[in-house]
N, C-alpha and C positions, 0 to 999 in steps of 0.2 A: 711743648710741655708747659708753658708760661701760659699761667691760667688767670683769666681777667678776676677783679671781684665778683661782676654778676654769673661768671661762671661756677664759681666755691657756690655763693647762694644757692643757685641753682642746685647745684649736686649736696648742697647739706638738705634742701628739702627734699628732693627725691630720696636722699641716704633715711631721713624720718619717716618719708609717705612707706617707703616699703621695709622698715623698721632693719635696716641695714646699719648694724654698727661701728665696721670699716672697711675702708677704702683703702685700694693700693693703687699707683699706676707708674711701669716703671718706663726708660726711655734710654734706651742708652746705659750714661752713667749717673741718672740721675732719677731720683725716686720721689714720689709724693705719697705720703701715709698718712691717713686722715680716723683716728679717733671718736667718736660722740660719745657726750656725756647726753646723761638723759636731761631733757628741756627743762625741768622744774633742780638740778643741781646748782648749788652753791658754785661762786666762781671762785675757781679754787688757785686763778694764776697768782704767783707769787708776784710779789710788790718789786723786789729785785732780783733781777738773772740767779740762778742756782748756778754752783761751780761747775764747770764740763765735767761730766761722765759718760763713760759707755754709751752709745744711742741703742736702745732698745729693739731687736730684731724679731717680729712679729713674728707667731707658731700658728700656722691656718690650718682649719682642718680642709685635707683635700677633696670630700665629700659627702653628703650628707650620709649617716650610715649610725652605727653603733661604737663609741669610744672605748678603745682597751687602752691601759697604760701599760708600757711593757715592763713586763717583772724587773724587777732590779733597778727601775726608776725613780727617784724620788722626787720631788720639789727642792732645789737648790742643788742637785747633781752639776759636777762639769758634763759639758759634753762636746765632741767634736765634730767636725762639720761634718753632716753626710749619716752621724749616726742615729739608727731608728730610736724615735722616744717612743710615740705609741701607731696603737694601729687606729681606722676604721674601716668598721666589718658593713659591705654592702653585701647583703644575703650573704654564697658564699667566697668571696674574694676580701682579702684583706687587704687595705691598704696602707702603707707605710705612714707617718708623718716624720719628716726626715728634719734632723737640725741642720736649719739653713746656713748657720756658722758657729764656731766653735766659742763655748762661751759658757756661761749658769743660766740652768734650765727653771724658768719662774712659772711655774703652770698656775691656771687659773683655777680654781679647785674643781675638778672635771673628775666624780668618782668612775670609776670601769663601767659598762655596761647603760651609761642615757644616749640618747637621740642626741647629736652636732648637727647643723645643718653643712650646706657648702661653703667654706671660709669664714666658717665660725672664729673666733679669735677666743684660740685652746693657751695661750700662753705668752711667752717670750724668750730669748734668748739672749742675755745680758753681752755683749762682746767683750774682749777681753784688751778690746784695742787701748784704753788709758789702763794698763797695769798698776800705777802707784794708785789709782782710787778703784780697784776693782773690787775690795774685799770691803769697802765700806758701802760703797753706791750698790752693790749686793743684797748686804743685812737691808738695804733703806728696799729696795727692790723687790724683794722678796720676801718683806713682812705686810 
């Protein structure tokens, strides 16, 4: 899983050549989750470490299709592990998108009914693993 520098280069240009906005690869018990911002953005790293919160749990869509949010869902809902937030509709099979863990649901504004491709990035799932910053790293999270 220990990836050299000229191998990130590598796979950041390939992630732009075919306009792929993230990357996941898991191994074990260890994960690599790779983000792009678009080339001409502002660099937005902060000058000093922000305090630990929550790590952010990426919501993919499982395939390219049509986006339904499921009724009764909203942006900042809890939700827990395993439960359906929305679907995608390939023809006619619906697909679940399942919360990967238990946490606050931050979707990306994704109205019902556009085109997701495959492992579109529909959102996130805030964990609830730091409790005493959960309700602040949230608001900052979700706005």
């Amino acid at each position: 899983m220990m990836r050299s520098p000229d191998d990130l280069r590598t796979l950041v240009a390939l992630m732009r050549k075919y306009c792929v906005q993230t990357f996941e690869e898991k191994s074990g018990s260890k994960r690599v989750f790779l983000r792009l911002l678009p080339e001409n953005a502002a660099d937005s790293t902060p000058a000093r470490p922000a305090a630990a919160q929550p790590a952010p749990i990426p919501l993919l869509s499982p395939e390219m299709g049509i986006f339904h949010l499921r009724t009764g869902i909203t942006d900042g809902d809890l939700v827990n592990r395993g439960d359906i937030v929305a679907f995608v509709a390939v023809d006619l099979l619906m697909l679940p998108v399942i919360a990967p863990e238990t946490g606050r649901l931050c979707l990306v504004t994704h109205p019902s009914n556009i085109i997701v491709g495959y492992h579109d990035f529909l959102g996130h799932i805030l964990s609830s693993a730091n409790e005493s910053q959960r309700e602040e790293a949230d608001r900052a999270a979700c706005s």
